[in-house]
C-alpha positions in Angstrom: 101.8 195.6 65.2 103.8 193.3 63.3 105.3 190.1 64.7 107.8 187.8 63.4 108.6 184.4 64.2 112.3 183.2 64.1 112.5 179.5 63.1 115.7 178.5 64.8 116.8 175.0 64.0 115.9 172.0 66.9 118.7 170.0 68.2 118.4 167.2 70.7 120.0 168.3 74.3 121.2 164.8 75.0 122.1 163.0 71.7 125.1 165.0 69.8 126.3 163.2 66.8 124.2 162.1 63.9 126.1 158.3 64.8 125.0 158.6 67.8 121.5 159.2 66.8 121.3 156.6 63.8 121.8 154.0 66.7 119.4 155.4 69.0 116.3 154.8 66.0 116.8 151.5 66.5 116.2 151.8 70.5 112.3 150.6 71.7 110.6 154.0 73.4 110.9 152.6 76.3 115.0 152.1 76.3 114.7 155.6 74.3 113.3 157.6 77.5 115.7 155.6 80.1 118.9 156.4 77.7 117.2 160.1 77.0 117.0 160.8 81.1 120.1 158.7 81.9 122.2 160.9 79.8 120.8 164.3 80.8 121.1 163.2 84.7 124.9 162.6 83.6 125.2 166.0 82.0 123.2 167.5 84.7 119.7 168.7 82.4 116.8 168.5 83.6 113.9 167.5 81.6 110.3 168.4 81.9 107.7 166.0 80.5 107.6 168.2 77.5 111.3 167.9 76.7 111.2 164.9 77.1 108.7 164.0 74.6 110.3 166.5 72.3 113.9 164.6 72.8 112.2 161.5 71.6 110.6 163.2 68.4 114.0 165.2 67.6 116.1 161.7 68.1 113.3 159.9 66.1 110.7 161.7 64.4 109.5 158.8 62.2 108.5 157.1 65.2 107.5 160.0 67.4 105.3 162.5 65.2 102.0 163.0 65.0 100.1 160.7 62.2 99.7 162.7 59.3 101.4 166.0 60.3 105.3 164.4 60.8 106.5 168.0 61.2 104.8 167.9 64.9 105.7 165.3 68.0 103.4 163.0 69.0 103.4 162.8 72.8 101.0 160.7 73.9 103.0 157.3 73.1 105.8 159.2 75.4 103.9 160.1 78.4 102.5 156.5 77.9 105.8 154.9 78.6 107.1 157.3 80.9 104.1 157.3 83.1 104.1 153.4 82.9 108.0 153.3 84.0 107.5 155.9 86.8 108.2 154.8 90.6 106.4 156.2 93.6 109.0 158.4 95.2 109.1 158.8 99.4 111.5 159.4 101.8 113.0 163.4 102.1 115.3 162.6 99.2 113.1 161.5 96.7 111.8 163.2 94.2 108.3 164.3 94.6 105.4 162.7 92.8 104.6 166.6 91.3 108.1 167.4 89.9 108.4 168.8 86.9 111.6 166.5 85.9 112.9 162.9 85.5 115.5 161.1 86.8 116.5 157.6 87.5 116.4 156.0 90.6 119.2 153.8 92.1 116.6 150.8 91.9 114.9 150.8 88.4 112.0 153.1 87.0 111.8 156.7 86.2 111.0 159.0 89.2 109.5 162.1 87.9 
């Protein structure tokens, strides 16, 4: 059996114009991930960790790609960050500490 692999071309969800995306090189990782989640909460995505980390590499993939093989993203400085920034959730409306997505809380911090 023959298979055949389509390469369709990766675009970020969140960041649509190459402006846009020129400015967001210059952010830190850390203002990278709270714009990245801030934006898809306004348009109502939700991103899992993986999404995330492939957001930052498709935004910035000098700064995000694996050393040595820049065609792959580089997660671990990613989940780093985001696992740094993240806020114990409780109470019935939180988030819970095993979902799959991000958001931002109204106090600070990434709940995930």
């Amino acid at each position: 059996m023959k298979t055949t692999q389509t390469n369709l071309p990766l675009v970020p969800k969140v960041a649509r114009t190459a402006e846009e995306i020129n400015e967001l090189k210059k952010l830190s990782t850390e203002k990278l991930i709270i714009w990245i989640v801030g934006r898809s909460q306004e348009m109502g995505v939700k991103l899992t960790l993986e999404e995330l980390v492939l957001e930052c590499w498709l935004i910035n993939p000098e700064k995000h790609a694996l050393r040595g093989y820049p065609q792959f993203p580089d997660s671990r400085t990613v989940l780093k960050r985001a696992g740094e920034m993240r806020v114990e959730s409780y109470g019935p409306a939180s988030a819970s500490i095993m979902s799959p997505a991000f958001r931002l809380p109204q106090r600070g911090g990434i709940e995930c």
